[in-house]
C-alpha positions in Angstrom: -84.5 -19.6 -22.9 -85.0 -16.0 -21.5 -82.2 -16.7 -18.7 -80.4 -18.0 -21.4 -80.6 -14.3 -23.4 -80.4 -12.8 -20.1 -76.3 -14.4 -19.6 -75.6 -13.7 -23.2 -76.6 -9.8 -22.6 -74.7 -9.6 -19.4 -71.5 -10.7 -21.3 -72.0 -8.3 -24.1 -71.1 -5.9 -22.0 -67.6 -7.1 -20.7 -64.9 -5.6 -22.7 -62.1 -7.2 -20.9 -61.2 -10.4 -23.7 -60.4 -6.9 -26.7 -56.7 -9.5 -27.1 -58.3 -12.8 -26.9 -61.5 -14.0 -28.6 -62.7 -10.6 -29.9 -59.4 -10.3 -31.3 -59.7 -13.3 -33.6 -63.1 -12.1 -35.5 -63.4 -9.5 -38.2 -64.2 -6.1 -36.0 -67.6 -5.3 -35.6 -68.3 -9.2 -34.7 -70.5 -8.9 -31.7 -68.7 -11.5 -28.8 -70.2 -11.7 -25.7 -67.8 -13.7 -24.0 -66.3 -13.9 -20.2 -62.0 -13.9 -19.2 -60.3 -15.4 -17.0 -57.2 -15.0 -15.6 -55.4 -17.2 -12.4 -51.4 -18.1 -11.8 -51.0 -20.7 -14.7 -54.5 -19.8 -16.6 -55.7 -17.9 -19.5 -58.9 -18.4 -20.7 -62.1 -16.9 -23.2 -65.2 -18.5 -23.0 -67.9 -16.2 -25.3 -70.9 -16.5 -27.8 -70.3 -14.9 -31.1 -72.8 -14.0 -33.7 -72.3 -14.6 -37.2 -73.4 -12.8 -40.0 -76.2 -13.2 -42.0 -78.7 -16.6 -41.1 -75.4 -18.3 -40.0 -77.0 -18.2 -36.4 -74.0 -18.2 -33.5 -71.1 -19.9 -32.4 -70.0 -21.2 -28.6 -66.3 -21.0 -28.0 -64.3 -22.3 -25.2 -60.5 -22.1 -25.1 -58.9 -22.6 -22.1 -54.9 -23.1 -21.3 -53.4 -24.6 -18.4 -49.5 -24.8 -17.1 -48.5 -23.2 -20.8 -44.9 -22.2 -21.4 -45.9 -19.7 -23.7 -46.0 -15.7 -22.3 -49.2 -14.1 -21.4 -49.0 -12.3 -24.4 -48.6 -15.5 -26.4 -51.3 -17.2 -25.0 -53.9 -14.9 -26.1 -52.9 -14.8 -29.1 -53.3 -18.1 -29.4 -56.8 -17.9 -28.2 -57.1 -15.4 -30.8 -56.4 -17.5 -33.2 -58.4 -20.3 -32.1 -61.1 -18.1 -32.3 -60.5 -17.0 -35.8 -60.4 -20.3 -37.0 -63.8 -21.5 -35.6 -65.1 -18.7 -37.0 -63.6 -19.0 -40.6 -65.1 -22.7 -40.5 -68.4 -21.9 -39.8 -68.4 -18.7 -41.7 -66.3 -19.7 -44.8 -66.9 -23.4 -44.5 -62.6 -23.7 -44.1 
């Protein structure tokens, strides 16, 4: 469990997903989460906290070989993350 806490504090420190899962959850939503970028890849893989007792959520979205822009993609991931979010959150 303490290596466990000791991961999820190293990734609360990388800003580098602001377009991708952070930018799916209401601001202020603490995401610790890890990019990654290669030739025909965009992924997010993070921890979010939710409010109140709600505890925390594990996302992973990853795209391979997409036709869609870089830009596109994270949105997408975005969006991904938002819904995740508003069904654990909002029960949607």
């Amino acid at each position: 469990a303490l290596a466990t806490v000791a991961v999820a504090l190293s990734l609360a420190r990388v800003v580098t997903g602001d377009r991708r899962l952070r930018a799916g959850v209401p601001a202020g939503t603490p995401v610790a989460d890890k990019t990654g970028t290669g030739p025909s890849t965009t992924n997010d893989v993070g921890l979010l906290t939710l409010p109140g007792e709600k505890g925390h959520l594990a996302l992973a979205v990853m795209l391979d070989g997409s036709k869609l822009s870089a830009e596109q993609q994270e949105d997408l991931i975005a969006e991904v993350a938002r819904a995740a979010y508003d069904a654990h959150v909002k029960g949607k």
